[in-house]
C-alpha positions in Angstrom: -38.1 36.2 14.2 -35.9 34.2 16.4 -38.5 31.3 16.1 -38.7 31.7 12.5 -34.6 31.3 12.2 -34.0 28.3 14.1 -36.8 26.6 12.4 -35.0 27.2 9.1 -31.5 26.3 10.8 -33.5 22.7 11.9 -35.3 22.6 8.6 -31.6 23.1 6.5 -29.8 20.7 9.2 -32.5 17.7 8.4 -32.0 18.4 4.7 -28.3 18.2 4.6 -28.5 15.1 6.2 -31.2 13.6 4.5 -29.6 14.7 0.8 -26.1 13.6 1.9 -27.7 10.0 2.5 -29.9 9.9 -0.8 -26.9 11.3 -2.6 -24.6 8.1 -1.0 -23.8 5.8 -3.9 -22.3 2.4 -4.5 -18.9 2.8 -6.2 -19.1 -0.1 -8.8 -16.0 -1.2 -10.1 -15.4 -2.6 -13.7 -15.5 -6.0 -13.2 -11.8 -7.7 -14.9 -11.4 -10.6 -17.4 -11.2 -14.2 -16.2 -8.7 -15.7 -18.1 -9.9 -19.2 -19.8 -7.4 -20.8 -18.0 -8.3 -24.8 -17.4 -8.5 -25.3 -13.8 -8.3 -29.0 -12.2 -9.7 -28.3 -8.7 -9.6 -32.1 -7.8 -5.7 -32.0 -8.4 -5.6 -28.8 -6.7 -7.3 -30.4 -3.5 -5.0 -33.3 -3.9 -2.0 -30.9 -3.6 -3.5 -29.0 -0.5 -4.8 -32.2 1.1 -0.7 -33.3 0.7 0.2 -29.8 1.9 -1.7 -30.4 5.2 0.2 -33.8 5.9 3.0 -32.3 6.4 2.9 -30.6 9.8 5.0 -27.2 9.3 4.4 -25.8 12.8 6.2 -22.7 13.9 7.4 -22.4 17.5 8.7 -18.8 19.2 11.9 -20.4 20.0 13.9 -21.4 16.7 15.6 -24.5 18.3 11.7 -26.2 18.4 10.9 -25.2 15.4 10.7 -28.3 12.9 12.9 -27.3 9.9 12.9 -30.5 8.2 9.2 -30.1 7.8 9.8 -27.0 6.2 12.3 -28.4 3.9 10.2 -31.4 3.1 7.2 -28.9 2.3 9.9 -27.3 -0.4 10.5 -30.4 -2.1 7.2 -31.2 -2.2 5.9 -28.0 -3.6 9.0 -28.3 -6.3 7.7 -31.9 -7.2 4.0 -30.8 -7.4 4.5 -27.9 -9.7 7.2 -28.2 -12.1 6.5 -26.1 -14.6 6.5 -23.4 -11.9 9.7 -24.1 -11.2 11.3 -24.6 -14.2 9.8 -20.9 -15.2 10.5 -18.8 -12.1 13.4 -18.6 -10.0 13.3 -20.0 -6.5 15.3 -18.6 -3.3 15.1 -20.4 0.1 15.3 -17.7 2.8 16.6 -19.0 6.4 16.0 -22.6 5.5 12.5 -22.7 5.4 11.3 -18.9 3.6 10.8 -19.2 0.2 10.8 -16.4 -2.6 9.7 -17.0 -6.3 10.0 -14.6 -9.2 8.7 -14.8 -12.3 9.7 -12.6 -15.1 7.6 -10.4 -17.0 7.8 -8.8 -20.3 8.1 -5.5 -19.5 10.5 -4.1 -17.5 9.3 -0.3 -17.2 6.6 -1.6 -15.3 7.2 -2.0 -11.4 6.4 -5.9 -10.0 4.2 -6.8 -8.0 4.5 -9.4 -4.9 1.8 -11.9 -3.4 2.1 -13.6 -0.2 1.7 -16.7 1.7 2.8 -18.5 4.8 3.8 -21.7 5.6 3.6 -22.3 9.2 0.5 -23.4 10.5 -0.6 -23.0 14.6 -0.6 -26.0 15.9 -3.7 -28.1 17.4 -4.0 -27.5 21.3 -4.0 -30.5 22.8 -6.8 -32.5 24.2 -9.0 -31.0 21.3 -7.8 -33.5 18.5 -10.7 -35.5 18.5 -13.0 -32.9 18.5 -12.2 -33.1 14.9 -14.9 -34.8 12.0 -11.2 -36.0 10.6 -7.4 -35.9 11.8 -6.2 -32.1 11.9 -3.3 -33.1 10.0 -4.9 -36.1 7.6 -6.1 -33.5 4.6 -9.4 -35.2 4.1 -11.2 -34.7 1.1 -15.0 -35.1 2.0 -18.0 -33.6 2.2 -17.0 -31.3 -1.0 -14.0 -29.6 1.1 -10.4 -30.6 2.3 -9.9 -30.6 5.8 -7.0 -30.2 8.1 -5.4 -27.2 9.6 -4.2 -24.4 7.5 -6.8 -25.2 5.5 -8.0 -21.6 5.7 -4.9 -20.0 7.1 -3.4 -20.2 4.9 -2.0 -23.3 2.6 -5.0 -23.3 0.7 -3.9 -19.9 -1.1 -0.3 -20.9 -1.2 -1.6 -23.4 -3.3 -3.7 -21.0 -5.4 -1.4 -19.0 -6.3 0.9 -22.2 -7.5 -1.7 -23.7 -9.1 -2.9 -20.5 -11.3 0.9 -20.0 -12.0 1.1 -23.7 -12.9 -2.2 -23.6 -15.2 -1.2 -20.1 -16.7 2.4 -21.1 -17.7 1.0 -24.3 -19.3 -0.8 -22.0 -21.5 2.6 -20.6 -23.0 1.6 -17.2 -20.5 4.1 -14.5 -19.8 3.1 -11.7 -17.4 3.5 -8.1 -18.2 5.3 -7.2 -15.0 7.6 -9.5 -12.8 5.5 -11.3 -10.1 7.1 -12.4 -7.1 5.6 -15.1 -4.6 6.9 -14.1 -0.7 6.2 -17.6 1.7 7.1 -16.4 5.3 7.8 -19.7 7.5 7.0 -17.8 11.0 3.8 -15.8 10.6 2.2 -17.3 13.4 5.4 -16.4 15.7 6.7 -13.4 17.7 10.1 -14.2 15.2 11.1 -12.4 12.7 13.2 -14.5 10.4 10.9 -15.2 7.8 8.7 -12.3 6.2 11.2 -9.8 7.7 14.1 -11.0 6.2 13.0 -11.6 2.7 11.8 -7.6 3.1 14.9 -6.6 3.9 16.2 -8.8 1.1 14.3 -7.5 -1.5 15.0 -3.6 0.2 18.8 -4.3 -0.5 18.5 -5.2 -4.0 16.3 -1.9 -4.5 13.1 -3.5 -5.7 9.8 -1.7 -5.3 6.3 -2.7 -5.5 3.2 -1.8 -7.5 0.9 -3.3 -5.1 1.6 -6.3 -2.3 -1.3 -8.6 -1.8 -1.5 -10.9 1.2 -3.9 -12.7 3.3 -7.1 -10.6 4.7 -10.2 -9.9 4.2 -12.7 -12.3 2.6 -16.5 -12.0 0.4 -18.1 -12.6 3.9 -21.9 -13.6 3.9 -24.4 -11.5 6.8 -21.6 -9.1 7.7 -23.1 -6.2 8.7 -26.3 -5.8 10.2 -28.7 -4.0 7.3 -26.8 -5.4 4.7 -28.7 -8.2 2.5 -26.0 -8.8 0.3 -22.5 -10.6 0.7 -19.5 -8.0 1.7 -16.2 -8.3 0.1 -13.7 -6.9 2.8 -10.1 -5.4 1.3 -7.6 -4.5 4.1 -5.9 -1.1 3.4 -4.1 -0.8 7.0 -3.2 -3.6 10.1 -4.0 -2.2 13.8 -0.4 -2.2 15.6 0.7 -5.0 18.0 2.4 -5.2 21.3 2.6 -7.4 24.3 2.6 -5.0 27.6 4.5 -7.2 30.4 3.8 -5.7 34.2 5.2 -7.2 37.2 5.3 -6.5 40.8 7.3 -7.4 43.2 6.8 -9.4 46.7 8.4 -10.5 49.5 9.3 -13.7 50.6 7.5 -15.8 53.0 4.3 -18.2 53.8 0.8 -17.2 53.2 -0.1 -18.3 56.7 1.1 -14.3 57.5 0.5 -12.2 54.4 1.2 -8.5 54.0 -1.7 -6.3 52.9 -1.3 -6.8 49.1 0.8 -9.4 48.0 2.3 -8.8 44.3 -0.3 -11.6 43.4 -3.1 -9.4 44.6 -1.3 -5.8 43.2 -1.6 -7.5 39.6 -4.6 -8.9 39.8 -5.5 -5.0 40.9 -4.0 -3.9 37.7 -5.5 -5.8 35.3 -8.5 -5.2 36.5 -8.3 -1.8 36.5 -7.3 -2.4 32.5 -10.0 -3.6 31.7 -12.7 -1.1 33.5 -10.5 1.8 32.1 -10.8 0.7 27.8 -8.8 3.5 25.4 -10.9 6.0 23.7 -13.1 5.6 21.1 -12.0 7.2 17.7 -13.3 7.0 14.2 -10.0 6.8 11.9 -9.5 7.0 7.9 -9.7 3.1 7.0 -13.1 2.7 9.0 -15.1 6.0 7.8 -14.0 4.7 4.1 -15.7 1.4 5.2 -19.3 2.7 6.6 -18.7 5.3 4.0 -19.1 2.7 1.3 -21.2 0.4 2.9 -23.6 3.3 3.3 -25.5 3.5 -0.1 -26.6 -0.8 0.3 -28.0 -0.6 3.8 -31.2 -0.2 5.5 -32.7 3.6 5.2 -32.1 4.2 9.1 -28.4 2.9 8.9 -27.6 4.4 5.5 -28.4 8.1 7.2 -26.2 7.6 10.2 -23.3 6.0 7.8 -24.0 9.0 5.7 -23.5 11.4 8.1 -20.9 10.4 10.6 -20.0 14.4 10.8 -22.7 14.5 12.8 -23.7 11.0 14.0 -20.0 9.8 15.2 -20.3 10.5 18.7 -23.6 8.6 19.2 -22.1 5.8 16.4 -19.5 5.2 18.1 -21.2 4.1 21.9 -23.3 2.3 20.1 -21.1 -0.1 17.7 -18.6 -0.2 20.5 -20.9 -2.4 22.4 -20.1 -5.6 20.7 -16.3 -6.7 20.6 -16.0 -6.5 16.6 -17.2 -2.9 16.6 -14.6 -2.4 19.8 -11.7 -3.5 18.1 -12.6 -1.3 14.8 -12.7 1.9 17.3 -10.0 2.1 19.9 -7.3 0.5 21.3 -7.3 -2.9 22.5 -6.6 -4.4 25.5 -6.8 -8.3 26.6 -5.1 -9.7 29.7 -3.8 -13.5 28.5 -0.9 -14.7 30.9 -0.6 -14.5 34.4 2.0 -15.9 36.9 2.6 -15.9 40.4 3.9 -18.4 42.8 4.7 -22.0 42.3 2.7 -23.1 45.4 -0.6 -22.1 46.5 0.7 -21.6 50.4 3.8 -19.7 48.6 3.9 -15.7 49.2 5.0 -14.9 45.5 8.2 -13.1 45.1 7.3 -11.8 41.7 3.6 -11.9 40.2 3.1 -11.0 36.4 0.9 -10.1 33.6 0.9 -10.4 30.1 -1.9 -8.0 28.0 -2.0 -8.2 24.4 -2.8 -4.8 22.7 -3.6 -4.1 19.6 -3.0 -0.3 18.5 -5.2 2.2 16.6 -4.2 4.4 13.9 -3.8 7.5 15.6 -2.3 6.4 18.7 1.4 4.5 19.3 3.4 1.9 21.4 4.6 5.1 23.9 1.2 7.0 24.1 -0.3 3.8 25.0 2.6 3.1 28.3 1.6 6.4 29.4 -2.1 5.9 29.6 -1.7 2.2 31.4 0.7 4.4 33.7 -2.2 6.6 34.4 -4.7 4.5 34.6 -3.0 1.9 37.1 -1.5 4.7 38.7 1.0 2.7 40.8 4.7 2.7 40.8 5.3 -0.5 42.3 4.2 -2.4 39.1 6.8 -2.0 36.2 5.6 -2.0 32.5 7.7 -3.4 29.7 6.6 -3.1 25.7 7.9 -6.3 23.9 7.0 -7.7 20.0 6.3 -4.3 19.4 4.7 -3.2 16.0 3.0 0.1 15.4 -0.3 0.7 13.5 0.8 0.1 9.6 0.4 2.6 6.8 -2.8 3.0 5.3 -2.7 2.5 1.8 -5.0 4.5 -0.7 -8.2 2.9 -2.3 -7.8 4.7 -5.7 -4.7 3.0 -6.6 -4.0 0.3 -9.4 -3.5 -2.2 -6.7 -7.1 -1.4 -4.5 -8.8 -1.2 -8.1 -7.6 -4.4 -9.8 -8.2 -6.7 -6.7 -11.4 -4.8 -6.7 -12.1 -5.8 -10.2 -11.3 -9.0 -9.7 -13.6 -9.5 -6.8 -16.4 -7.8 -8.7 -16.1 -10.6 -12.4 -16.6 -13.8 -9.4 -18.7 -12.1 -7.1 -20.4 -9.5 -8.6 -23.3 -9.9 -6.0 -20.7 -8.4 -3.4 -20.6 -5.0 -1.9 -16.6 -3.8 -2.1 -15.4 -2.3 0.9 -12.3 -0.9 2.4 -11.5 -2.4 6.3 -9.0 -1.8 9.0 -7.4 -5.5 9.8 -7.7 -5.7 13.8 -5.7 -8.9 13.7 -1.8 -8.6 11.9 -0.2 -10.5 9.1 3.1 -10.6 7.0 1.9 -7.5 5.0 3.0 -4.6 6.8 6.6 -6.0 6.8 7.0 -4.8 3.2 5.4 -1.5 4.0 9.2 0.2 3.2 8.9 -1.3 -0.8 5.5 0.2 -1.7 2.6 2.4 -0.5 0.4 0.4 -1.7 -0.5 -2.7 1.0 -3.6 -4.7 0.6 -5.1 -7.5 2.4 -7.7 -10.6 0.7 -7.9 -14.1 0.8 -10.2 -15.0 -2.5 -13.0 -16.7 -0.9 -16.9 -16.4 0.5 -17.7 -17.7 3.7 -19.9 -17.1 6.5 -19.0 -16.4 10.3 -19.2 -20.5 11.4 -16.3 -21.0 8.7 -14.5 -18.0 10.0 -14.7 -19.6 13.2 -12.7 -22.7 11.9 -9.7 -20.8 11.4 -7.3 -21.5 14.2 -10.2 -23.6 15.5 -11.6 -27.5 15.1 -12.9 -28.8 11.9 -10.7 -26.3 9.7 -11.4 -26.5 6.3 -12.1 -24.9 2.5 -14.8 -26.0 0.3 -13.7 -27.0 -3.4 -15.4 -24.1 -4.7 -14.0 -21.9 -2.5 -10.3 -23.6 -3.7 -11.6 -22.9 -7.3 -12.1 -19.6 -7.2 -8.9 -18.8 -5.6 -7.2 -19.8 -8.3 -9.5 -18.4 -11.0 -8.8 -15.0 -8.8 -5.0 -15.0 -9.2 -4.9 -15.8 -12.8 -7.0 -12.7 -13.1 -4.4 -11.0 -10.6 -1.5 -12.0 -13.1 -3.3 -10.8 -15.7 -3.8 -7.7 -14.9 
């Protein structure tokens, strides 16, 4: 009898399993309207190849940043598209920040923002001639411009001008207000860009239907089981923060060292990091992703995504083996600074660390200090937490901002698989987290992992088809 009962208990355990992963099905959006909107990607390469020229690199100290460069990038974007700006009102933010509205019809209807930077990281030197063409020359060749910020992320600055541009020439009006928010120091630990044109827009009470920024792109062999292209949409940004630790020495030549010298203690503690990694968890924006990616994989694979109720445990040893699948399921850690003495027959005084963590839903800035505290378990070294940001919110996938991006995606790529993602990485968006619940993150183009490479990398660049269909995406977007 026994028997008889735990053969039926395995029998209904397998079916469960095996229904629940029949039963997974694509959700297919309605794809939206392309407006006929003329597009002139050779003048739109033009204006990003002119865009690259001019070098708008962002430093972390304000006194080396270039302003003029970002002031000659303003004038050059109001003499490249005039219409824009004789349609929507401009603000410069800080100098070098800019702000665009355009006015809709109606007014019932909340806006909506898209963003952009302008700063670009620079080149590090030594690697300049690695390049097929100068980093900051804007090449047109070989059916792409080249130069940096290329990909991240002039080229859909200048999409969304240029759909603007093309849909204004065409006598168009959005229904809603659009704004346009260009941060100037998204590639800085600073925070007088993107920060204070939130808290600009916070004081004058405006709230968002939907902010769009960088993300996520229609990426080509994504997932392993997946034959077709997978169009990523960031609902939620892991948090950031910079963890200092120092110990302390004492003077005096290496000739006669103590036991452990504060060189030697940190070296200790990083190590120790990185043999100790942060737990493994499965959070919201990452079961929505396998969740959806479930019903277009291999049989195999579509089970286990199917079924992570049951499969999670074993999941998540597995996937955490590679360093994307890592990042996607705990709490990153990566030593990239060190410091110690100034002479190599020098006892340092003071030897320090820098680790750059990123932060998973689920866990915080404070419950992160106490577990390097426990796992380095030594009171000598002191741990600071500076550039701190915590995870973001997560916004929902069944809102009018998930669904028309979603729609958008699904009229030029309608070959693509639409997924939800957690962002590992960090942008601009979750600074206007306080002026809407509704956060998402895509840059309109498909690419494959060596052109995801490029970005901050050598030989950065966007094909002209690529720069097309960015701007055929946000004349959808203002559509909509």
């Amino acid at each position: 009898m026994n028997s008889l009962i735990i053969l039926t208990a395995i029998a209904v355990f397998v079916l469960v399993i095996i229904v629940r992963a029949v039963a997974a099905a694509e959700k297919l959006y309605t794809a939206a309207n392309i407006p006929p909107v003329k597009i002139d990607v050779a003048s739109a390469a033009e204006k990003l190849s002119a865009a690259v020229r001019i070098r708008t690199i962002a430093c972390d100290e304000i006194g080396e940043t270039d302003i003029k460069a970002f002031r000659d990038f303003a004038a050059y974007l109001k003499k490249s598209f005039p219409l824009v700006h004789s349609e929507m009102k401009r603000e410069v933010i800080n100098g070098a920040s800019l702000l665009y509205r355009w006015k809709g019809k109606d007014k019932q209807k909340k806006p909506v923002l898209f963003c952009a930077h302008i700063d670009v990281v620079p080149v590090e030197t030594g690697t300049e001639g690695d390049w097929k063409y100068p980093p900051f020359f804007g090449a047109i060749k070989d059916d792409s411009v080249w130069g940096r910020g290329t990909q991240d992320i002039k080229n859909q600055l200048i999409a969304l001008l240029e759909a603007a541009e093309a849909m204004i020439a065409q006598k168009f009006t959005p229904e809603r207000d659009i704004y346009f928010a260009f941060g100037h120091d998204e590639e800085t630990r600073r925070h007088d860009g993107a920060d204070v044109i939130a808290a600009l827009l916070k004081d004058r009470g405006i709230l968002f239907e939907y902010v769009l920024d960088e993300g996520g792109s229609v990426l080509d062999n994504a997932v392993t089981g997946v034959k077709r292209p997978v169009a990523f949409i960031g609902i939620a940004e892991k948090g950031f923060v910079n963890v200092h630790l120092e110990a302390k020495g004492g003077m005096g030549h290496s000739s006669m060292p103590p036991e452990h010298t504060a060189a030697g203690i940190i070296c200790r503690t990083v190590s120790r990091l990185e043999t100790h990694s942060c737990p493994l968890a499965l959070t919201v924006p990452v079961k929505q992703m396998f969740s959806a990616l479930a019903p277009v994989t291999r049989p195999g694979l579509r089970m286990v995504f199917s079924n992570m109720w049951f499969f999670a445990p074993l999941f998540k040893r597995i996937f955490a083996l590679s360093p994307q699948g890592a990042a996607l399921l705990r709490t990153t850690m990566a030593a990239t600074m060190l410091s110690g003495s100034g002479a190599p027959n020098v006892l340092p005084q003071a030897a320090s660390a820098v680790v750059n963590a990123r932060i998973l839903h689920g866990e915080s800035s404070d419950t992160l200090k106490s577990y390097i505290g426990k796992v380095i378990a030594d009171s000598s070294v002191s741990i600071e937490m500076h550039q701190v940001y915590e995870p973001s919110k997560i916004s929902p996938v069944d809102s009018y901002g998930f669904m028309r991006t979603a729609g958008v995606i699904r009229a030029l790529w309608p070959e693509a698989v639409i997924v939800p993602y957690l962002v590992a990485g960090g942008g601009d968006a979750r600074k206007y987290e306080e002026l809407t619940d509704c956060v998402y993150r895509f840059t309109p183009a498909r690419v494959d992992n060596s052109e995801m490479k490029q970005i901050h990398g050598t030989n950065e660049r966007v094909s002209l088809q690529n720069l097309e269909d960015s701007i055929k995406f946000y004349t959808a977007m203002f559509a909509g």
